[in-house]
N, CA, C and O of each residue as an XYZ file, in Angstrom:
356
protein
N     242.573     71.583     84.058
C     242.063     71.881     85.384
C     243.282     72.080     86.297
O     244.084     71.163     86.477
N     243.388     73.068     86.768
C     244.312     73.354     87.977
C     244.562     72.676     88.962
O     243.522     72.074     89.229
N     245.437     72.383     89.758
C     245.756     71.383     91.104
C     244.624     71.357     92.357
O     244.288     70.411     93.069
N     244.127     72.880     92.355
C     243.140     73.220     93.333
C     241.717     72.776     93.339
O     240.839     72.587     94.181
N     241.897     72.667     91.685
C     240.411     72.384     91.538
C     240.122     70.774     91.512
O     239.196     70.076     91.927
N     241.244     70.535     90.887
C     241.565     68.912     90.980
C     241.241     68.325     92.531
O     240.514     67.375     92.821
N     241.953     69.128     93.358
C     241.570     68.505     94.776
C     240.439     68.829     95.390
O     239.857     68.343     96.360
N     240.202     69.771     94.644
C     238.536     69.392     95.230
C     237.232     69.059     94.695
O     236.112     69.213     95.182
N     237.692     68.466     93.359
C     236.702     67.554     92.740
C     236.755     66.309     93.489
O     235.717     65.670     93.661
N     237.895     65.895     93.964
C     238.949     64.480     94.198
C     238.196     64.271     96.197
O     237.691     63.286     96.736
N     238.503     65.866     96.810
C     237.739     65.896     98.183
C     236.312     65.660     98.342
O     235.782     64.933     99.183
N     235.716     66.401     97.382
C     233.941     66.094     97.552
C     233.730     64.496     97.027
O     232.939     63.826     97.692
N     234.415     63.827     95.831
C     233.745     62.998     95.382
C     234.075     61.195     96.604
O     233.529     60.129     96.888
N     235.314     61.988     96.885
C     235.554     60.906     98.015
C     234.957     61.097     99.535
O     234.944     60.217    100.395
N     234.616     62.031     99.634
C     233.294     62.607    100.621
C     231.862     61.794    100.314
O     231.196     61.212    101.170
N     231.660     61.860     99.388
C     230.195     61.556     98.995
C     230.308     59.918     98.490
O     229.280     59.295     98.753
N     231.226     59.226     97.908
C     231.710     57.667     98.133
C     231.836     57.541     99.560
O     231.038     56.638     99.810
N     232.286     57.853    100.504
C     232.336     57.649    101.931
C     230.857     57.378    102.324
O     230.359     56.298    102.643
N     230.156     58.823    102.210
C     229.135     59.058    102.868
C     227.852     57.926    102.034
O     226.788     57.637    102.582
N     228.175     57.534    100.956
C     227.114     56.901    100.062
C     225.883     57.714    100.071
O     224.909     57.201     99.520
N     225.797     58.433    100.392
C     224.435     59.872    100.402
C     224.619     61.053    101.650
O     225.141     61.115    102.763
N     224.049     61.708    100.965
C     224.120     62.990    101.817
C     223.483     64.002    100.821
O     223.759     64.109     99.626
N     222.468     64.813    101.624
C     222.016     65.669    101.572
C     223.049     67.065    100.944
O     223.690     67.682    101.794
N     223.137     67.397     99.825
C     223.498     68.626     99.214
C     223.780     69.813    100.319
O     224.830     70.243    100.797
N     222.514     70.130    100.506
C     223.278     71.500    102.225
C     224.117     70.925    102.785
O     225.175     71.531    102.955
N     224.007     69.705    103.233
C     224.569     69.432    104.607
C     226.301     69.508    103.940
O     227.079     70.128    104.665
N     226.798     69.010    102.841
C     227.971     68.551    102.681
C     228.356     70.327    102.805
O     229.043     70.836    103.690
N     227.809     70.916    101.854
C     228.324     72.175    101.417
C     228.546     73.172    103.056
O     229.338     74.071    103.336
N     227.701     72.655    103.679
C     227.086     73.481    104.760
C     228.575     73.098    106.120
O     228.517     73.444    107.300
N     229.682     72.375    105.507
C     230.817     71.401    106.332
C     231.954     71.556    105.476
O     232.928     70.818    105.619
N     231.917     72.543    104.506
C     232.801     73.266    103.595
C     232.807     74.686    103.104
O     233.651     75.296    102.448
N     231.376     75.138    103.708
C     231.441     76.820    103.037
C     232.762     77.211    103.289
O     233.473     77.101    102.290
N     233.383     77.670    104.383
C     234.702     78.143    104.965
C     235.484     78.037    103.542
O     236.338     78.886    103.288
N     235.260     77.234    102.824
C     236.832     76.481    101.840
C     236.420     76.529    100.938
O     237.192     76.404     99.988
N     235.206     76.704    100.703
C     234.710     76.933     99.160
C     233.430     77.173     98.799
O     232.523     76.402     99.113
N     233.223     78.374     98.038
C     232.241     79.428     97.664
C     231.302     78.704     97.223
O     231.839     77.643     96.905
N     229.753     78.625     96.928
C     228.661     78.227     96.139
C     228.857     77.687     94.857
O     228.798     76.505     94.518
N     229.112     78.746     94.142
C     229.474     78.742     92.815
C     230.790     77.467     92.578
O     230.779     76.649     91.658
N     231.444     77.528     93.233
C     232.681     76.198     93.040
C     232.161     74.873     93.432
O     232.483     73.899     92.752
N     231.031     74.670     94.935
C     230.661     73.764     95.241
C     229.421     73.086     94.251
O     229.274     71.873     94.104
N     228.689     73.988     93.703
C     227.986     73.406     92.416
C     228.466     72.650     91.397
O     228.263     71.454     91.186
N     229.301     73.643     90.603
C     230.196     73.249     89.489
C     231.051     71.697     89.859
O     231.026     70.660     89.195
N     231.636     71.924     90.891
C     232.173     70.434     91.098
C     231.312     69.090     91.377
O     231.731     67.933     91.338
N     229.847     69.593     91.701
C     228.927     68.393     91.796
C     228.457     68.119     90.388
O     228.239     67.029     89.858
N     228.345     69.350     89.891
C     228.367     68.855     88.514
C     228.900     68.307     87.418
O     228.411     67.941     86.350
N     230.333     68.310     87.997
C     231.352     67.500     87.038
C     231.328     66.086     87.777
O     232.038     65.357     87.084
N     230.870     65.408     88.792
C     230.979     64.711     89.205
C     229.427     64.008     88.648
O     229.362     62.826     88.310
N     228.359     64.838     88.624
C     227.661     64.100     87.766
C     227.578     64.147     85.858
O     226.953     63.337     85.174
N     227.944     64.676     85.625
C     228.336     64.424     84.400
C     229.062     63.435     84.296
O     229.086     62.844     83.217
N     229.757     63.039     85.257
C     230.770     61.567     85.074
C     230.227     60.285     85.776
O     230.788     59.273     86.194
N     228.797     60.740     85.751
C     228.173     59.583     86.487
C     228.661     58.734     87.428
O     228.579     57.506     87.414
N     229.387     59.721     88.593
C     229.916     59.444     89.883
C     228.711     59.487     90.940
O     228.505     58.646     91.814
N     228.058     60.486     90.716
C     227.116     60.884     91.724
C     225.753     61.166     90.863
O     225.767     61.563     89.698
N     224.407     60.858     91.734
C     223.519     61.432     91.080
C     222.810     62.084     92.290
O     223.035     61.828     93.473
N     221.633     63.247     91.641
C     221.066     63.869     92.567
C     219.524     64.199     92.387
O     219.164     64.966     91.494
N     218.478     63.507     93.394
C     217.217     63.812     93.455
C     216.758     64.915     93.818
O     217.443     65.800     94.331
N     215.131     65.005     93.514
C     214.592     65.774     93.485
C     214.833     66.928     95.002
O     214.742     68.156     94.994
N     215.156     66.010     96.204
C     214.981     66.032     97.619
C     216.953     67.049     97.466
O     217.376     67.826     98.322
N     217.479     66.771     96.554
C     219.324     67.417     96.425
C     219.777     66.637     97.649
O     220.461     67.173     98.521
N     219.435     65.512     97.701
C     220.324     64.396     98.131
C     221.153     63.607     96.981
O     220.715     63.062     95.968
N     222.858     63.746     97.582
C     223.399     63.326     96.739
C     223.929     61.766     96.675
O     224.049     61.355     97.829
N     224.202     61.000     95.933
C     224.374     59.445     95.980
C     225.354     59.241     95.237
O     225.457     59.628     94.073
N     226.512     58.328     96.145
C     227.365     57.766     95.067
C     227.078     56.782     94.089
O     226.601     55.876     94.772
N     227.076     56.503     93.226
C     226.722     55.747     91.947
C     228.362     55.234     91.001
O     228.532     54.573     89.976
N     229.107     55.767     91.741
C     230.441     55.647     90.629
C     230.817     53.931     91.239
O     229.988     53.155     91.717
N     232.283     53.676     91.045
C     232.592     52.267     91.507
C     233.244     52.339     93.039
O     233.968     53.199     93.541
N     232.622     50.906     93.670
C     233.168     51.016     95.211
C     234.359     50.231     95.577
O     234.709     49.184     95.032
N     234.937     50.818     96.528
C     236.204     50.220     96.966
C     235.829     49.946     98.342
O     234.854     50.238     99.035
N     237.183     49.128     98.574
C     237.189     48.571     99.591
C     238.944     49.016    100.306
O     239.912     48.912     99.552
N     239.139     49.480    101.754
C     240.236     49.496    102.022
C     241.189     48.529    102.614
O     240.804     47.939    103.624
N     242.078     48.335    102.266
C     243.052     47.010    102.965
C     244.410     47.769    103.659
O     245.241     48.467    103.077
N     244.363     47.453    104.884
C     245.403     47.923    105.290
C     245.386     49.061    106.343
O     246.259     49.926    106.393
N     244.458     49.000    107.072
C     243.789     50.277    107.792
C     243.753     51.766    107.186
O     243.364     51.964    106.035
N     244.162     52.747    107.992
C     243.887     54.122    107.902
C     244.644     53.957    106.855
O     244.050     53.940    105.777
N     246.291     53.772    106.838
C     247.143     54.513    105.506
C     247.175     52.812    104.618
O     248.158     52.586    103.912
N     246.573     52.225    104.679
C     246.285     51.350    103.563
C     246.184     51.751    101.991
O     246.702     52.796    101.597
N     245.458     50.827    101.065
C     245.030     51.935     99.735
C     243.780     50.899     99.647
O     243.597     49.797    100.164
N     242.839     51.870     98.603
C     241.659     51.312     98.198
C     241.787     50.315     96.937
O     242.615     50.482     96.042
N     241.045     49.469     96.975
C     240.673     48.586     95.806
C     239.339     48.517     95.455
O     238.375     48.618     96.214
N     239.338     48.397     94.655
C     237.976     48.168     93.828
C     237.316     47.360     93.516
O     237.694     46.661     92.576
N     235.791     47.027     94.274
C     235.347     46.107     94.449
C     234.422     45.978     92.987
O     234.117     46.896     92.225
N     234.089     44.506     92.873
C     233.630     44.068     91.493
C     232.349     42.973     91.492
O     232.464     41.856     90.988
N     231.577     43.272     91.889
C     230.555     42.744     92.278
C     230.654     41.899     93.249
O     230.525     40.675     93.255
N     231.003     42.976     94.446
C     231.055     42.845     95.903
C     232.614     41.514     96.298
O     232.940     41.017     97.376
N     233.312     41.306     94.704
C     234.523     40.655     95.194
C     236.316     42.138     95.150
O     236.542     43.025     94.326
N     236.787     41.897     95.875
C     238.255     42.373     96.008
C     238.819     42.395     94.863
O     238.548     41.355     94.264
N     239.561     43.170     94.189
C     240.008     43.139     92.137
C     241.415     43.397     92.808
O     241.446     44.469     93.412
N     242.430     42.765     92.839
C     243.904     42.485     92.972
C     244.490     44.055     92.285
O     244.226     44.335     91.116
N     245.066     44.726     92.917
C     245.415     46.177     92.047
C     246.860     45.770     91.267
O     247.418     46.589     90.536
């Protein structure tokens, strides 16, 4: 996979962990400008194939992958929470 595509598997899926749901239009509909249909599919779909995200009937999308937590404000880093405890990175 190319750098480009990498970052924007890496942009939507940390979009949709942020958002913990969101409606399919709406995300795409706050990215057409940057990326075509056809790319914005395909990358939801690699994201569910990796059982990061899943998507109902309604194409509301849900994070399902693992949650973090940030320490350290804005330029902090994430950790990964483990049944709702802090996991030491």
């Amino acid at each position: 996979m190319n750098p480009a595509a990498l970052n924007a598997v890496k942009a939507l899926a940390d979009a949709i962990r942020e958002l913990g749901r969101v409606p399919s239009g709406h995300l795409y509909a706050s990215i057409m400008g940057s990326v075509d249909l056809e790319t914005y599919q395909a990358v939801i779909d690699i994201l569910k194939r990796a059982s990061l995200v899943s998507e109902d009937g309604a194409h509301e999308l849900r994070w399902i992958g693992p949650t973090f937590a940030r320490i350290g404000g804005a330029n902090g880093i994430d950790v990964p929470l483990v049944g709702g405890v802090k996991v030491r990175p």
